[in-house]
C-alpha positions as CSV (number, residue, x, y, z in Angstrom):
1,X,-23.9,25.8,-0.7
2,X,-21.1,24.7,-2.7
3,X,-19.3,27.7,-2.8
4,X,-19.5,27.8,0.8
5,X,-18.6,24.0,1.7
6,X,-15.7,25.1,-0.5
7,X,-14.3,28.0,0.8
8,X,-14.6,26.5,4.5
9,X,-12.2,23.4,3.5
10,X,-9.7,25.9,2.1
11,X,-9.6,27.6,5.1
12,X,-9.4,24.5,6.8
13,X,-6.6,23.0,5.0
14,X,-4.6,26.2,5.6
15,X,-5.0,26.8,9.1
16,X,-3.7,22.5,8.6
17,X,-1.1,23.9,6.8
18,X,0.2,26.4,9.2
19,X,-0.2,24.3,11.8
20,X,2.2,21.7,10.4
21,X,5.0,24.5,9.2
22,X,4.8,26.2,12.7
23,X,6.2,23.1,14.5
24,X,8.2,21.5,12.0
25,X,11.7,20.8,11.7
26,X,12.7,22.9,8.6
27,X,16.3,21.5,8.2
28,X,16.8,18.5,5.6
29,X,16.3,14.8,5.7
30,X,19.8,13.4,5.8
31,X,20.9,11.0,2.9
32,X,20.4,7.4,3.2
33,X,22.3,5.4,4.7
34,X,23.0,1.6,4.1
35,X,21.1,-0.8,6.0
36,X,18.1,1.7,5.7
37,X,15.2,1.7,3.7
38,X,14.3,4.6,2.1
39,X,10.5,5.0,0.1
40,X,10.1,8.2,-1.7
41,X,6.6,9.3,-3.3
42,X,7.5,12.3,-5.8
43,X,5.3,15.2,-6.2
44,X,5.0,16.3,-9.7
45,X,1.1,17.2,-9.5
46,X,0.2,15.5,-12.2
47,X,0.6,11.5,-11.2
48,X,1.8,9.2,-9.2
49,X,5.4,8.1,-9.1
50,X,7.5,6.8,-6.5
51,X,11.6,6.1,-5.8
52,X,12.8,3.2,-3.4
53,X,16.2,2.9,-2.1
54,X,16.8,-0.6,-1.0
55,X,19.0,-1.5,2.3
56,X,21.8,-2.4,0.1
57,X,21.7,1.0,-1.9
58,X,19.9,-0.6,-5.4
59,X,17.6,1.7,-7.1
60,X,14.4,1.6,-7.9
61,X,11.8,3.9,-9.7
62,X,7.9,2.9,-9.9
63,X,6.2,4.9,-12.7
64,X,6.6,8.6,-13.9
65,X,4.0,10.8,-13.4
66,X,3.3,13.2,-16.2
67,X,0.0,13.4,-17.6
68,X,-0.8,16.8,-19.4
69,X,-4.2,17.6,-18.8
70,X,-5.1,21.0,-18.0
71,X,-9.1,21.3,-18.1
72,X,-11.3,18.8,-17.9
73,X,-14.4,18.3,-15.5
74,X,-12.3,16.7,-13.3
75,X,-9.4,18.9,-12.7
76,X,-5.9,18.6,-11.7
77,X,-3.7,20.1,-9.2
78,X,-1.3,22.5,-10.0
79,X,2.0,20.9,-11.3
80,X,4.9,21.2,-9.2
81,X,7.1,22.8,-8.6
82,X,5.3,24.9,-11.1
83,X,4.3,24.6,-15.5
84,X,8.1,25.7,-16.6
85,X,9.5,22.3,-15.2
86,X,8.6,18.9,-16.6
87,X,7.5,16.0,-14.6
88,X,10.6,13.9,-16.1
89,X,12.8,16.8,-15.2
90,X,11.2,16.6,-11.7
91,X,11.6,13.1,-11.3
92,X,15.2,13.7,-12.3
93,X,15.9,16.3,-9.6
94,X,14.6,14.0,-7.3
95,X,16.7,11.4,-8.0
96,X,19.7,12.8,-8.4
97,X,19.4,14.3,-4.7
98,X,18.2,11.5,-3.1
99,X,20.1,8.3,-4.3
100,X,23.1,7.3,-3.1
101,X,25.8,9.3,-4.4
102,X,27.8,6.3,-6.0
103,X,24.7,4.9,-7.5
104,X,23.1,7.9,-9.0
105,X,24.0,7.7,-12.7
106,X,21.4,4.8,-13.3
107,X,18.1,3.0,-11.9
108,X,18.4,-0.8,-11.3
109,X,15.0,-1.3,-11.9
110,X,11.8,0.5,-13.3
111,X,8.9,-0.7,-12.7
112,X,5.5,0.6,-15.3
113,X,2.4,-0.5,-13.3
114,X,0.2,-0.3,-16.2
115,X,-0.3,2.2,-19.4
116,X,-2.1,5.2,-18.6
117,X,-0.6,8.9,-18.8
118,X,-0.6,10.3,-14.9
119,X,1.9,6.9,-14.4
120,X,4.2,7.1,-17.7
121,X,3.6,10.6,-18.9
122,X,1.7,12.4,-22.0
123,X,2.1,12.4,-26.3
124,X,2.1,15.1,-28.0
125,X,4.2,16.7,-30.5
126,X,5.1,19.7,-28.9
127,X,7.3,17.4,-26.8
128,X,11.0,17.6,-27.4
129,X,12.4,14.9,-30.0
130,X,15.3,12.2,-28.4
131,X,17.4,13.4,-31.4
132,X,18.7,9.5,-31.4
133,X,15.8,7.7,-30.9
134,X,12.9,9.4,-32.2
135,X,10.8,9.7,-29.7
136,X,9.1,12.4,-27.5
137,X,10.1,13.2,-24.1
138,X,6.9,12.2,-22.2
139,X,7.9,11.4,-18.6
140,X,8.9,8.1,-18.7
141,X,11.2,8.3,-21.6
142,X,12.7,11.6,-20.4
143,X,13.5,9.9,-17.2
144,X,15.2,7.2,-19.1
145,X,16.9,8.9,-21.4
146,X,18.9,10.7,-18.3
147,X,19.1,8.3,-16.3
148,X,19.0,4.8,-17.9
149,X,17.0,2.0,-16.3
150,X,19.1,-1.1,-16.2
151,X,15.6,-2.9,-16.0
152,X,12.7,-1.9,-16.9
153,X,9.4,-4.5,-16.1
154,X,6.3,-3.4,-17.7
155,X,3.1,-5.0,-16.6
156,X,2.3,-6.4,-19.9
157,X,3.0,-6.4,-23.4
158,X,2.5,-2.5,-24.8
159,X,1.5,-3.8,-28.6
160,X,-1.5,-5.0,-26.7
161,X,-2.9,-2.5,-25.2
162,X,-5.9,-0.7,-26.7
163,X,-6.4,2.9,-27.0
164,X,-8.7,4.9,-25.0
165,X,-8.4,9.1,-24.0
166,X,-6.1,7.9,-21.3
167,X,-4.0,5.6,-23.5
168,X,-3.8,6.7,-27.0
169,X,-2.1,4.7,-29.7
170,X,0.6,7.6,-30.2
171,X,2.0,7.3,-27.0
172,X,2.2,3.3,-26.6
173,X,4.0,3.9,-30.1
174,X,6.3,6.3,-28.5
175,X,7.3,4.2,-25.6
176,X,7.6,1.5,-27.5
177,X,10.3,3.3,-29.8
178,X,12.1,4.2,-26.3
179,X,11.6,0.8,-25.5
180,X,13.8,-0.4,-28.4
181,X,16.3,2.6,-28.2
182,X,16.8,1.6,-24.8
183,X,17.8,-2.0,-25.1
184,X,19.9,-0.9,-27.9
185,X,21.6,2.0,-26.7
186,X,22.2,1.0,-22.9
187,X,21.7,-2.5,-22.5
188,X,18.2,-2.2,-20.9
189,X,17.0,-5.7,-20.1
190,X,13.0,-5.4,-20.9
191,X,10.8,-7.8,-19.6
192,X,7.0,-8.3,-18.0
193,X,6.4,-8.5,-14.3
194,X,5.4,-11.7,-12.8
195,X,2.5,-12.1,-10.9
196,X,3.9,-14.9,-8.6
197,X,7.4,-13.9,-8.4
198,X,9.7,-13.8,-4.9
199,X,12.7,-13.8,-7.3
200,X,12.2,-10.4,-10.3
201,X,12.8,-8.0,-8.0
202,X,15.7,-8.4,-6.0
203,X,18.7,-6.2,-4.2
204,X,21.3,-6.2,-6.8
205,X,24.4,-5.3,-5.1
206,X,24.7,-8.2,-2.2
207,X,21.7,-10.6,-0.5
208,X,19.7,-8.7,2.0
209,X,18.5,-10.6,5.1
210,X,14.7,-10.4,5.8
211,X,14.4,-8.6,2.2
212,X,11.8,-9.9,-0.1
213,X,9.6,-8.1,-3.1
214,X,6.6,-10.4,-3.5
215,X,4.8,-9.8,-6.6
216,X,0.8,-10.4,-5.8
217,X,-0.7,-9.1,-9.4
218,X,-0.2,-8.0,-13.0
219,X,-2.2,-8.6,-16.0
220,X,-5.3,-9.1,-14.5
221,X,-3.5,-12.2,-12.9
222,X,-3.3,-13.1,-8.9
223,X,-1.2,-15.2,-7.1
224,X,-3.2,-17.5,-5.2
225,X,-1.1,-16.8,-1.4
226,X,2.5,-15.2,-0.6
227,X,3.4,-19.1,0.1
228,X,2.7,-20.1,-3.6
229,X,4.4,-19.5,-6.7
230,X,0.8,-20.5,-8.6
231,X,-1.0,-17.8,-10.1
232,X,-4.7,-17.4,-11.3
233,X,-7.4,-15.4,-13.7
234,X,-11.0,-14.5,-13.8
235,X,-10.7,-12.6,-16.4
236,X,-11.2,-14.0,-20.0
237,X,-8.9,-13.3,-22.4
238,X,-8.8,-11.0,-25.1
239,X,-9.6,-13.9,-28.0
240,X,-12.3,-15.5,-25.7
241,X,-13.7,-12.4,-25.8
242,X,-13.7,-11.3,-29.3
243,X,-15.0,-14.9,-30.4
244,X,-18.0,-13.7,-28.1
245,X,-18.6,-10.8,-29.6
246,X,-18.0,-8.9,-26.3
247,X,-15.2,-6.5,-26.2
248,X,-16.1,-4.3,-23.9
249,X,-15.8,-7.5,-21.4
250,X,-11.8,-6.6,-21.2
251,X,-11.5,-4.6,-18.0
252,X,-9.1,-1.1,-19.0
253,X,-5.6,-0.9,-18.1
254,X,-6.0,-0.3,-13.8
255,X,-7.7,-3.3,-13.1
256,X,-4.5,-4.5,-15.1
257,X,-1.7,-2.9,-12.9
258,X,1.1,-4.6,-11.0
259,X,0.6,-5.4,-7.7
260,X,3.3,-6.5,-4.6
261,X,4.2,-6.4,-1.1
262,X,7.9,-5.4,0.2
263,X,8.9,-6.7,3.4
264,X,11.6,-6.0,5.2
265,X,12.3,-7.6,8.8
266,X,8.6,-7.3,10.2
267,X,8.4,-3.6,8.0
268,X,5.3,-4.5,4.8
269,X,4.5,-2.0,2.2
270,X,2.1,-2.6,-0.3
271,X,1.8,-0.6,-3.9
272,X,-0.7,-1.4,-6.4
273,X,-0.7,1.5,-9.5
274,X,-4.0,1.8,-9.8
275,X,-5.5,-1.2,-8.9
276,X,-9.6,-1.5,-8.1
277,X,-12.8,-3.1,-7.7
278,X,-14.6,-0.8,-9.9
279,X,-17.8,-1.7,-12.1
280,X,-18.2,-5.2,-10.5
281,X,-22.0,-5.0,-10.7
282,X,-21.2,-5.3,-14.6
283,X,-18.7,-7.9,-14.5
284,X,-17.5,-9.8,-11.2
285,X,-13.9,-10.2,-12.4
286,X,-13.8,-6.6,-13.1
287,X,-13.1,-6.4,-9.5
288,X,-9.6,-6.9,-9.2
289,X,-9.0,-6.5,-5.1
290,X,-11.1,-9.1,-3.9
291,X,-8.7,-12.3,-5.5
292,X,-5.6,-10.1,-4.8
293,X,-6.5,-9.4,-1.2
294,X,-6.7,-13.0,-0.6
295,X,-2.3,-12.6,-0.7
296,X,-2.3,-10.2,1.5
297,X,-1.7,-9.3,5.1
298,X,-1.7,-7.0,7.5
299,X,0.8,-4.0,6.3
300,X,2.4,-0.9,8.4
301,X,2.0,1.1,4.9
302,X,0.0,1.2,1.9
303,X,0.2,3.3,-1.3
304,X,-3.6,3.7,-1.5
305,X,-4.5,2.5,-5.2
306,X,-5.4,4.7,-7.7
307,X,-4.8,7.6,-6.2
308,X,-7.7,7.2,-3.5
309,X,-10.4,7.9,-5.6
310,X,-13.9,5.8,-5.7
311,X,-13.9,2.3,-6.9
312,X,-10.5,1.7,-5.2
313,X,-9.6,0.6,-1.8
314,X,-12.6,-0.9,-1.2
315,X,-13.7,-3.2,2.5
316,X,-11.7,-6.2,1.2
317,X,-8.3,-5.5,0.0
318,X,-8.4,-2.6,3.3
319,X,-9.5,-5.2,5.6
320,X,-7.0,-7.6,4.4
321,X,-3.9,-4.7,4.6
322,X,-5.2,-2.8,8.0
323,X,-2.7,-0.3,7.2
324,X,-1.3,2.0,9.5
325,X,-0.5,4.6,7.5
326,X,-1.9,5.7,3.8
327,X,-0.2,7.5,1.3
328,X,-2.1,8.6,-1.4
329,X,-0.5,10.8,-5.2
330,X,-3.6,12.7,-5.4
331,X,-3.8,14.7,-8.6
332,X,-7.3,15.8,-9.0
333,X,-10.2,17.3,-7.3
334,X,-12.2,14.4,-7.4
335,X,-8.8,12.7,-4.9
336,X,-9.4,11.4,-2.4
337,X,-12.9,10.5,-2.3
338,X,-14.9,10.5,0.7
339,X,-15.9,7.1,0.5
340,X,-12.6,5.5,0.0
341,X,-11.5,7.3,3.1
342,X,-14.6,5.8,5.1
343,X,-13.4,2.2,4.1
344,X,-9.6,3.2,5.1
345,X,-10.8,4.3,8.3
346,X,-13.6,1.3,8.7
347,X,-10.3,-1.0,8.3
348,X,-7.6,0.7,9.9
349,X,-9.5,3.7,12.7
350,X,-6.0,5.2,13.5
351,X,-4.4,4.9,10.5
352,X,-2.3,8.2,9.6
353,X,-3.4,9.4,6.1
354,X,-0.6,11.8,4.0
355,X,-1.8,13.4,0.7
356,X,0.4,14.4,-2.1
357,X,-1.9,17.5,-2.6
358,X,-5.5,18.5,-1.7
359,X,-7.9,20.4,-4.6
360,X,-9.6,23.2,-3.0
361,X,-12.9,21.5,-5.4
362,X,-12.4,18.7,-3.3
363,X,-15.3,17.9,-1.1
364,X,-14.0,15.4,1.9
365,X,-14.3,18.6,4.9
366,X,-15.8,16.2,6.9
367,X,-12.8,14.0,6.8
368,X,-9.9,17.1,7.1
369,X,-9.3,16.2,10.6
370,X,-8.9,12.7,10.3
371,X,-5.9,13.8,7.3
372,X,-2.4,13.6,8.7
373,X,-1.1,16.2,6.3
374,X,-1.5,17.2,2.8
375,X,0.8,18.4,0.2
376,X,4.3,18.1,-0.9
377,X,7.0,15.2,-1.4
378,X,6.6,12.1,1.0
379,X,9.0,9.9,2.7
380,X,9.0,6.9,4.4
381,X,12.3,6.0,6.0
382,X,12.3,2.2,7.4
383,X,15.3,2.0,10.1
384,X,18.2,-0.9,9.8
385,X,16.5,-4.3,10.1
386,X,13.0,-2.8,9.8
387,X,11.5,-2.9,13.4
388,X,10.7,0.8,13.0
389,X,10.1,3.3,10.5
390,X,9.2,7.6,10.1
391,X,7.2,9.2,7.8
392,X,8.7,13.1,6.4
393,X,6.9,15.5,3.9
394,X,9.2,17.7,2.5
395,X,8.8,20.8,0.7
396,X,7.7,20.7,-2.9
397,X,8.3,23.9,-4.3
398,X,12.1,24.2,-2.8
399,X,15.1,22.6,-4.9
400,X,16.8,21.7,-1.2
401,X,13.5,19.7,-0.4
402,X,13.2,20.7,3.5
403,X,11.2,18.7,5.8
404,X,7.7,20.3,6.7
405,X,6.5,17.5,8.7
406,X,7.9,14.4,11.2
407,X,5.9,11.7,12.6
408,X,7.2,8.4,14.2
409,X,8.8,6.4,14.6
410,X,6.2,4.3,14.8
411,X,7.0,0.4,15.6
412,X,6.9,-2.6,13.2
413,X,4.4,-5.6,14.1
């Protein structure tokens, strides 16, 4: 039965396929222009990471996908545009095309939602060596060694974090060493985000009217509404904990990620690493989106947390955002899961849902026709002032990143 359910959602997501390159516009999306918005969510295959151009031309990257896995019971998608290129290196590419042509050389900001591997990239030895600063090229630090960050805002201190199979001691070490190379070598300002914060995030190059980056969440801290600068915690801390003999009571590092809501002119976007609700029935506070969603509005766009999968975008943070369009970094063949989609839809019944990839092993066929495309880079392009906005995907396996797809524009509320 499964083989069967299997091989029907292949076909399926084919004949989707087909149908998207037969009436697409296969010339390339023209480079930003100022005034415009552009949102970029990079297809490596193996993570999440995304690249914003503000209206004013500053730079932003949010995390660098690059975790390493190859077999587990959960598996990944193929990495693109295929094993002989690194996820840094793609990230690189991407950039390097993409951003404006007189600010390419650097990032104004970085942003590290939280400390797991598909976000910040892989250790391991057979990595190359930064013959400077002594540490291995996982994703992250590749990225920054090409192209330095001139901030880089983690969501919390990384000397803190504890190791698990997702976030192993050797590579909080190895960021860490890029971390202090960084600072060192090109004047990276390091610092933690703020949960409350109107001010961290800013265009750098002149004021933008209408522009604002609200932080909502980091650290397992919420800020109590987008009109406050006070923030809040359910969550004991780390001590409290340990004094109880309980520490297994500290939620792991995506109930932990950053968390905030861009808005330009009446255009909202709302990214949240992998934030989730996940194992509440152990611990109420474990379930992050319920406070957080309490800052929220309405949104035309969401970056669906953690990568769609269960425990995430659950009925209050959706019905809080009533997105009208999804976009989820799916990875794995357990992404998206059926579920999650139900609650999207429950929220938001015409919202237009765009995948990064789709696993074959993935079992959401009754859902296919409800997906607005999956597979390959994805843009969102928010027009001068932000009343309206298109989404493109663009090819992933081609180094002039053609469009394959065109929807919009779709109007601003």
């Amino acid at each position: 039965m499964r083989t069967k359910l299997i091989t029907s959602l292949t076909i399926a997501l084919a004949a989707t396929t087909l149908s998207l390159l037969a009436g697409c516009n296969r010339n390339t999306l023209n480079p930003w222009t100022e005034g415009t918005l552009d949102i970029h969510y990079i297809n490596t295959g193996r993570g999440e990471s995304s690249f914003y151009v503000f209206p004013d031309g500053t730079t932003m990257l949010v995390d660098a996908a690059g975790s390493l896995l190859k077999k587990h019971k959960h598996m990944p998608t193929a990495p693109k545009p295929d094993s002989t290129v690194s996820s840094g290196q793609v990230i690189i590419n991407y950039i390097r095309h993409f951003a404006p042509k007189d600010n390419n050389q650097t990032l104004d900001y970085c942003i590290l939602s939280h400390y797991h591997t598909d976000h910040m990239g892989d250790y391991s030895k057979k990595l190359p060596l930064h013959e400077e600063g002594n540490f291995r090229l996982s994703s992250i630090c590749e990225v920054g060694a090409e192209i330095p960050f001139k901030r880089l805002i983690s969501r919390g201190d990384p000397t803190e974090v504890k190791g698990s199979n997702t976030t192993r001691e050797e590579n909080m070490a190895n960021f860490s060493k890029f971390v202090n190379w960084t600072v060192k070598t090109n004047g990276t300002r390091y610092e933690f985000f703020d949960p409350a914060s109107d001010e961290q995030i800013t265009p750098v190059r002149y004021e933008v009217k209408n522009f604002t980056v609200h932080n909502i969440a980091a650290n397992g801290y919420y800020r109590k509404s987008l009109s406050s600068n006070e923030y809040a915690t359910d969550m004991p801390s780390k001590a409290e904990l340990d004094a109880l003999g309980d520490p297994k009571g500290y939620p792991g590092e995506n109930a932990l990620s950053s968390a905030f809501i861009l808005s330009y002119g009446p255009f909202d976007i709302f990214s949240a690493g992998d934030l989730q609700w996940a194992h509440k029935d152990v611990r109420d506070y474990f379930d992050i989106e319920a406070p957080v969603s309490r800052a929220c509005h309405k949104v035309e766009v969401m970056k669906a947390s953690h990568h769609c999968t269960k425990g995430a975008n659950g009925p209050d943070i959706m019905g809080a955002l009533q997105p009208d369009v999804v976009i989820a970094n799916v990875w794995r063949d357990v992404q998206p899961n059926p579920r999650t989609l139900q609650d999207i839809f429950d929220a938001s019944p015409d919202c237009k849902v765009f995948l990064t990839n789709l696993h074959p092993d993935n079992l959401i066929a009754d859902y296919l026709d409800r997906i607005t495309a999956a597979g390959g880079h994805i843009v969102i392009r928010v027009a001068k002032g932000g009343k309206t906005y298109k989404v493109y995907t663009l090819d992933d396996t081609d180094p002039a990143y053609r469009i394959t797809g065109e929807w919009g524009p779709f109007n601003c509320n």
